[in-house]
C-alpha positions as CSV (number, residue, x, y, z in Angstrom):
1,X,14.0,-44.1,-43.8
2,X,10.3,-43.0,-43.2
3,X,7.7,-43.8,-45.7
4,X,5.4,-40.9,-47.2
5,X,2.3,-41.2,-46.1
6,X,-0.2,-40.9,-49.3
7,X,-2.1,-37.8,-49.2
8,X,-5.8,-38.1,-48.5
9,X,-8.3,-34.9,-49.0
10,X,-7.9,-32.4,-46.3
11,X,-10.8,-32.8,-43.9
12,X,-10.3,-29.9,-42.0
13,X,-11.0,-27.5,-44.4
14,X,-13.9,-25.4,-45.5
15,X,-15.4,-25.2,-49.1
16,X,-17.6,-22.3,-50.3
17,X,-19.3,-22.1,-53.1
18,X,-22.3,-20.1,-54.5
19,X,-25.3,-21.5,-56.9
20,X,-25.9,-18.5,-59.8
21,X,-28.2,-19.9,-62.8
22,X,-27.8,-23.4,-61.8
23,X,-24.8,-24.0,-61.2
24,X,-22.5,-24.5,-58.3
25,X,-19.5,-22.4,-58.4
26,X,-16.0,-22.9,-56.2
27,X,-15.0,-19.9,-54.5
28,X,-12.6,-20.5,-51.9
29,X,-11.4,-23.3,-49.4
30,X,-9.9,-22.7,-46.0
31,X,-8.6,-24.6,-42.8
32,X,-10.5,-21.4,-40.9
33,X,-13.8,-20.6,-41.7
34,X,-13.5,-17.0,-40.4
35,X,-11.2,-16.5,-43.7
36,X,-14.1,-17.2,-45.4
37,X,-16.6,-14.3,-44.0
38,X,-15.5,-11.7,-46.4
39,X,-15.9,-14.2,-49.5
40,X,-19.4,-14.7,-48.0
41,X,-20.6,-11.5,-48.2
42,X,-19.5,-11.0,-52.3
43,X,-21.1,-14.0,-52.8
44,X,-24.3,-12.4,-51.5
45,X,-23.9,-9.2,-53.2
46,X,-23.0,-11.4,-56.2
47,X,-26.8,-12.2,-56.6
48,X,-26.2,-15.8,-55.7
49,X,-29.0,-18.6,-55.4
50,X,-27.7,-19.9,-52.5
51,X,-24.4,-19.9,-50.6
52,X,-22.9,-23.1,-49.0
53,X,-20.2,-23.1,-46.4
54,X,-19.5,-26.9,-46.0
55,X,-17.3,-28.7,-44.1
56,X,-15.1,-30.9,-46.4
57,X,-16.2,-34.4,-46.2
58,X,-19.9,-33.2,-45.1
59,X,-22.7,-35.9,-46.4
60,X,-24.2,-33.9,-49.0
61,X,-27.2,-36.2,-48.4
62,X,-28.1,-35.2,-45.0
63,X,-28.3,-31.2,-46.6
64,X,-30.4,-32.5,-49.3
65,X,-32.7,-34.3,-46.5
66,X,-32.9,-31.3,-44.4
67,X,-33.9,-28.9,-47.3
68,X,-36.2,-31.3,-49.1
69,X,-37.7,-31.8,-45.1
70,X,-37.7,-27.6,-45.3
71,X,-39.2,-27.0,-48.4
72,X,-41.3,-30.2,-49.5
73,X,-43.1,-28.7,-51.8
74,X,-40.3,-29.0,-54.0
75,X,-40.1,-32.0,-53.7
76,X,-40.1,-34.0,-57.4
């Protein structure tokens, strides 16, 4: 008899989610980002912040580098 292996977050899927009046909203998760591309574009018509496609698993802390390295004068 074969064991079940435990299930561990799908890392191989896409999350997007949009930033409207501070705060992040879930839209959709796929395995294919090209899914996604219709999502993308109400999210932009949506009058969204700011619209992140991540890879799941992604170090949110190299994004925040990168756009505090973009924009340093917002820096706190």
């Amino acid at each position: 008899m074969m064991k079940a292996t435990p299930t561990t977050p799908e890392l191989n899927m896409y999350d997007l989610s949009y930033l409207k009046d501070y705060k992040l909203i879930g839209i959709c998760s796929s395995k294919h980002p090209n899914e996604i591309n219709e999502k993308v574009t109400w999210a932009m018509d949506a009058n969204s912040n700011c619209v992140l496609l991540l890879k799941r698993g992604f170090d949110l802390r190299i994004l925040q580098k990168a756009l505090n390295e973009m924009y340093p004068e917002n820096k706190n």
